[in-house]
C-alpha positions as CSV (number, residue, x, y, z in Angstrom):
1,X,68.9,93.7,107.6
2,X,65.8,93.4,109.7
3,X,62.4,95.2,109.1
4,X,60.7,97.2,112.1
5,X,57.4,97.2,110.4
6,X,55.5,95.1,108.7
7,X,55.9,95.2,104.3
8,X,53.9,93.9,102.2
9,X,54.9,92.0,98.9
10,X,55.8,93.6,96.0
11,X,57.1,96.7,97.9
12,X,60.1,98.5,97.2
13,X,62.9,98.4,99.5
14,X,65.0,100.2,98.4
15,X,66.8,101.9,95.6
16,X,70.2,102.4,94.9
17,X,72.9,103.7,92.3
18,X,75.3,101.3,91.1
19,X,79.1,102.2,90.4
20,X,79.0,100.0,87.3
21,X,82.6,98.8,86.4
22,X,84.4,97.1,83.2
23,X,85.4,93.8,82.4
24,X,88.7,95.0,83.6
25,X,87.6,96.5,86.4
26,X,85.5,94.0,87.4
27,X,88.3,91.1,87.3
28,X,90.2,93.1,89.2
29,X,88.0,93.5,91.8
30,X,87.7,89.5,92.0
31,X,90.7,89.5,93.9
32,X,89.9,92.0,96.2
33,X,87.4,91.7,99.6
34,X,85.2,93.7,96.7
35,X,84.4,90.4,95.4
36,X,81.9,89.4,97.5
37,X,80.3,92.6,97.5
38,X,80.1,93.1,93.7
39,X,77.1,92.0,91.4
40,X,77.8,91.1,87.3
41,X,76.2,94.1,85.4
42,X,74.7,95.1,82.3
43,X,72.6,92.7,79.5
44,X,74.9,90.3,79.1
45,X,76.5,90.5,83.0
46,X,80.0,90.7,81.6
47,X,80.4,94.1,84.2
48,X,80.4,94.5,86.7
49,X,78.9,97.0,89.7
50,X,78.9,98.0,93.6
51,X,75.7,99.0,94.8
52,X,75.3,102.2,97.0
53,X,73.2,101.5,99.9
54,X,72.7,98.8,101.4
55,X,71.7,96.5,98.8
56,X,75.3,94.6,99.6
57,X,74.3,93.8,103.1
58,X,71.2,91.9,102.8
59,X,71.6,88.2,104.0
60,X,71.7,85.4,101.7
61,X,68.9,82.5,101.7
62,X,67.7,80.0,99.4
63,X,64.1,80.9,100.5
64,X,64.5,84.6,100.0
65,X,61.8,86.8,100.9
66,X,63.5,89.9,98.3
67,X,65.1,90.2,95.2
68,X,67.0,93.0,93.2
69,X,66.0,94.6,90.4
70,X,68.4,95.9,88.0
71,X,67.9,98.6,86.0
72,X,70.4,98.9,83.4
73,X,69.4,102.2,82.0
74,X,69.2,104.0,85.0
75,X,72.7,102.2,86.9
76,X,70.1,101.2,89.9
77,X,69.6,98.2,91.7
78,X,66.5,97.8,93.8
79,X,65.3,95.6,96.8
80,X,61.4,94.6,96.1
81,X,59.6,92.3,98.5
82,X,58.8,89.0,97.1
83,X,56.0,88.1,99.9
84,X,54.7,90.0,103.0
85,X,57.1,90.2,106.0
86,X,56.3,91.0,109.3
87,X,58.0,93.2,111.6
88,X,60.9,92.1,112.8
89,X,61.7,89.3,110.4
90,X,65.7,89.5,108.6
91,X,64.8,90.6,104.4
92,X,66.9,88.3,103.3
93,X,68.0,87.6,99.1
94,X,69.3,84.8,97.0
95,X,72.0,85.4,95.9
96,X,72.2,82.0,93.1
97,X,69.5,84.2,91.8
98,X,66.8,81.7,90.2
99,X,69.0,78.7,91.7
100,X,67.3,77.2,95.2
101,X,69.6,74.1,95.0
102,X,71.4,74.5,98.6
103,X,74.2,72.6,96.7
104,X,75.3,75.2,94.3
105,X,78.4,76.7,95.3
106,X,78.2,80.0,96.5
107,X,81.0,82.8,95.8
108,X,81.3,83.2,99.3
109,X,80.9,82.2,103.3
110,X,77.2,81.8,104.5
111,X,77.2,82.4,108.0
């Protein structure tokens, strides 16, 4: 996901609905291809969701320039800037959330 303009921080991507799905669901899609595409859910992040949009295809980084926001209430999930980004630069998120250690294992394949 690249930007054709510049953005400045603390702008709003995007926002998206969420299919938010059960414990059940959500282990089931673990051994699917959903699982890399899936995000845990809810206060305690024992569900599970898939985000419309394209908040699934952002790039990982462990310098991330966005983040999601989650809003529980509303089953969204948006994309804010976390610094300016000029045009042309990938938006890229972190997807150990809070973790920047590049030695935490990641759920799936950085390319």
């Amino acid at each position: 996901m690249f930007t054709k303009e510049p953005i400045p921080a603390n702008t709003t991507v995007e926002i998206s609905p969420v299919v938010v799905l059960s414990k059940k669901e959500s282990d089931i899609a673990d051994d699917t291809i959903l699982r890399d595409y899936t995000f845990l859910w809810g206060p305690k992040q024992v569900k599970g969701c898939i985000a419309l949009g394209y908040c699934s295809v952002y790039n990982h980084s462990y310098t991330p320039n966005c983040e999601n926001e989650m809003d529980f209430d509303e089953n969204t999930m948006s994309v804010m800037t976390l610094r300016d980004i000029k045009a042309g630069e990938e938006l890229c998120i972190n997807y150990n959330g809070d973790e920047m250690d590049e030695d935490e294992p990641l759920w799936f394949k950085v390319k």
